[in-house]
Wavefront OBJ file of the C-alpha trace (Angstrom):
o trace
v 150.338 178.979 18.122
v 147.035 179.040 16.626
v 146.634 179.054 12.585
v 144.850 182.399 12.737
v 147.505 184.400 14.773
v 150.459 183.031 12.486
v 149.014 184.381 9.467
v 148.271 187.972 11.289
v 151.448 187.991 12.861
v 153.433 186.920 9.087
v 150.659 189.241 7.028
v 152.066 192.481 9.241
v 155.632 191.713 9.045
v 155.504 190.849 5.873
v 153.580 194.187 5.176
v 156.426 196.097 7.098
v 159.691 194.771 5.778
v 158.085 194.920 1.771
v 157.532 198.568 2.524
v 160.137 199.639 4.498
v 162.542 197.881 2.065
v 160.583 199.098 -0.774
v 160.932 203.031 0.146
v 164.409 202.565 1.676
v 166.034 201.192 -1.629
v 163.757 203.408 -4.233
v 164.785 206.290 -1.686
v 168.626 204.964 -2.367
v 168.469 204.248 -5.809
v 166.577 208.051 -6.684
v 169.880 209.680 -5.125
v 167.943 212.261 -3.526
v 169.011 214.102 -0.323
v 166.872 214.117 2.866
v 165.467 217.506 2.656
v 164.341 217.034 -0.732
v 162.761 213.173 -0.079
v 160.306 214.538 2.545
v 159.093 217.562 0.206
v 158.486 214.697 -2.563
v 156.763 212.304 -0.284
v 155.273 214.555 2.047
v 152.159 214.908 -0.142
v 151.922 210.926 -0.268
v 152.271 210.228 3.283
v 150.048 212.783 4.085
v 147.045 210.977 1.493
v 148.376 207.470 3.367
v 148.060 208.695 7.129
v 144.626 210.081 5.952
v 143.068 207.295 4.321
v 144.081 205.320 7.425
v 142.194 207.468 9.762
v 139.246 206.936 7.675
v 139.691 203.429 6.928
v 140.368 202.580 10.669
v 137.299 204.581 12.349
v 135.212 202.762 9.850
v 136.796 199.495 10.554
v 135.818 200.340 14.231
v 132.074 201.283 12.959
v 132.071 197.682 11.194
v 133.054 195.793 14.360
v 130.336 197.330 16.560
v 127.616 195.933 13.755
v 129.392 192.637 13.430
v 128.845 192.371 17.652
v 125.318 193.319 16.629
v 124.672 190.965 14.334
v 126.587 188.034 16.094
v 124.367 188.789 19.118
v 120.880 188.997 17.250
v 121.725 185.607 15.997
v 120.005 182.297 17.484
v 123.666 180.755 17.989
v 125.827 181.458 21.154
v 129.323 181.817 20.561
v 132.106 181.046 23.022
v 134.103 183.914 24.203
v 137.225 183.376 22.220
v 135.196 184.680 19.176
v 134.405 188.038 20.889
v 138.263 188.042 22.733
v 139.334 188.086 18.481
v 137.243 191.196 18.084
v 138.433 193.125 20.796
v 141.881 192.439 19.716
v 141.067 193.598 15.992
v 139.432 196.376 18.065
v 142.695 197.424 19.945
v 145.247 197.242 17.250
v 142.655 199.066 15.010
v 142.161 201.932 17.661
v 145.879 201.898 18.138
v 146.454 202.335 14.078
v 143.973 205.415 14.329
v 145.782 206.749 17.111
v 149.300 206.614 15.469
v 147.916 207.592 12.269
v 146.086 211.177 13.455
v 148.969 212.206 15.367
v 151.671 211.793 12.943
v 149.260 213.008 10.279
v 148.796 216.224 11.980
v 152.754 216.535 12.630
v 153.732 215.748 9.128
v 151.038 218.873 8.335
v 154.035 221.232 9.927
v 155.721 223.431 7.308
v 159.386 221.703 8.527
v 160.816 221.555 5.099
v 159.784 225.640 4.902
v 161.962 226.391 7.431
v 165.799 227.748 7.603
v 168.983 226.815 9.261
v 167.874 223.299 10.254
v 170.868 220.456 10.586
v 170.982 218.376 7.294
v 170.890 215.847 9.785
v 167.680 216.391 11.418
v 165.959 215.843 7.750
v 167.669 212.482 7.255
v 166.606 211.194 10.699
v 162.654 213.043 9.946
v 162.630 211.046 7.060
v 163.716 207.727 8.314
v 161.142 208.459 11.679
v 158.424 208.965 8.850
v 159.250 206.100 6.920
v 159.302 203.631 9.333
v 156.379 204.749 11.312
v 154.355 204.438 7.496
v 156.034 200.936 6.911
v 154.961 200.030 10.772
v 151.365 201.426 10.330
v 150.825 199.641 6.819
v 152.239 196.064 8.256
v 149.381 197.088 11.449
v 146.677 198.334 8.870
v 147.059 194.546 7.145
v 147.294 192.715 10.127
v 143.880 194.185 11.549
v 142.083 193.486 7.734
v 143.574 189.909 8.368
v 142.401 189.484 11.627
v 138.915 190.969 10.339
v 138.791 188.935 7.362
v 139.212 185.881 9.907
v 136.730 187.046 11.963
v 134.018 187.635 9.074
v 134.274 184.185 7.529
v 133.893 182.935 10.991
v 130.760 184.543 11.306
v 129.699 183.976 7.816
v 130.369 180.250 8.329
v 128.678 180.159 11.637
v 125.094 182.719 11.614
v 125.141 182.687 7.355
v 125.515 179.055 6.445
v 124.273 177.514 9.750
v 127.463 175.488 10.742
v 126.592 174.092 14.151
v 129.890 172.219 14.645
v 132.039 175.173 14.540
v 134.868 175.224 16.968
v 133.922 178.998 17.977
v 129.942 177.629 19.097
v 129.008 177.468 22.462
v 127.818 174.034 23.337
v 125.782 173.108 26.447
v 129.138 171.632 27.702
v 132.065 173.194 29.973
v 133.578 174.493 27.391
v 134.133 178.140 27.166
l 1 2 3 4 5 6 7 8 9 10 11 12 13 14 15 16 17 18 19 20 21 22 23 24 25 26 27 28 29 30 31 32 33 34 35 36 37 38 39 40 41 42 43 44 45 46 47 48 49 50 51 52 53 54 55 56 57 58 59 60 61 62 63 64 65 66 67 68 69 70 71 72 73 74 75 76 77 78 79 80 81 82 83 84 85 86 87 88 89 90 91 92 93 94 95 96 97 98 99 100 101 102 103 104 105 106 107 108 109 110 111 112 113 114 115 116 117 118 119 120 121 122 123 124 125 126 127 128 129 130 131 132 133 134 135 136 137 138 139 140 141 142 143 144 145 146 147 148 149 150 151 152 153 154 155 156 157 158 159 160 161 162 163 164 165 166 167 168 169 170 171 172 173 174
């Protein structure tokens, strides 16, 4: 497996278990019941699932000007290099989508409302959790696979590297 996907694929798990391990054992530890964990965190996860959205449609802005830029440039680059940005592109979209919906659903006054199953909090909670924990290990594995990306470039267009793996050469080589 290629260097670049290893440390995307370790960078979002590793993401996802410190965080859902994280909030599962302060959760524990705070000896809190269901019910009153979402009204504390609520608030939080509402900021978090927000600044995602925003961080995630301008991730998708910044991709569109790094194809731009990459295709003003005097070099040709193989295909691979635009097959990593539509994969940043897809997980990134797929973040945003995620992140609006359960933003808007974690907006409903649940917590307000009377004669609900202890039950159904504990398992809310635990959804909400692990959906956060899932969408933070995805949120660092697209900044990973854009930080690989960039330097690419950078290498390539900003400090002229004409032996870079990612160049198209006059050759077969795609």
């Amino acid at each position: 497996m290629k260097t670049h996907i290893k440390r995307t694929i370790f960078g979002g798990i590793a993401a996802t278990l410190i965080t859902s391990v994280g909030m599962l054992l302060l959760d524990h530890i705070s000896g809190l019941k269901a019910k009153e964990l979402i009204e504390n965190s609520l608030p939080r996860m509402n900021t978090f699932f927000n600044t995602i959205v925003l961080a995630s449609g301008t991730i998708l802005t910044l991709l569109l000007t790094i194809t731009n830029i990459s295709y003003g440039s005097n070099t040709t680059l193989k295909k691979e290099f635009y097959h990593r940005f539509i994969a940043v592109a897809r997980l990134d979209a797929l973040v945003f989508i995620i992140s609006v919906i359960t933003f808007l659903l974690i907006n409903n006054p649940l917590t307000k409302a009377e004669g609900i199953d202890v039950k159904v909090y504990t398992y809310l909670y635990y959804s909400l959790s692990i959906t956060s924990s899932l969408v933070c290990g995805a949120i660092v594995a697209v900044i990973i696979m854009l930080y690989e990306a960039i330097t690419k470039l950078i290498k390539i267009i900003g400090l002229n590297k004409q032996d870079h793996p990612l160049i198209h050469s006059d050759h077969k080589d795609e």
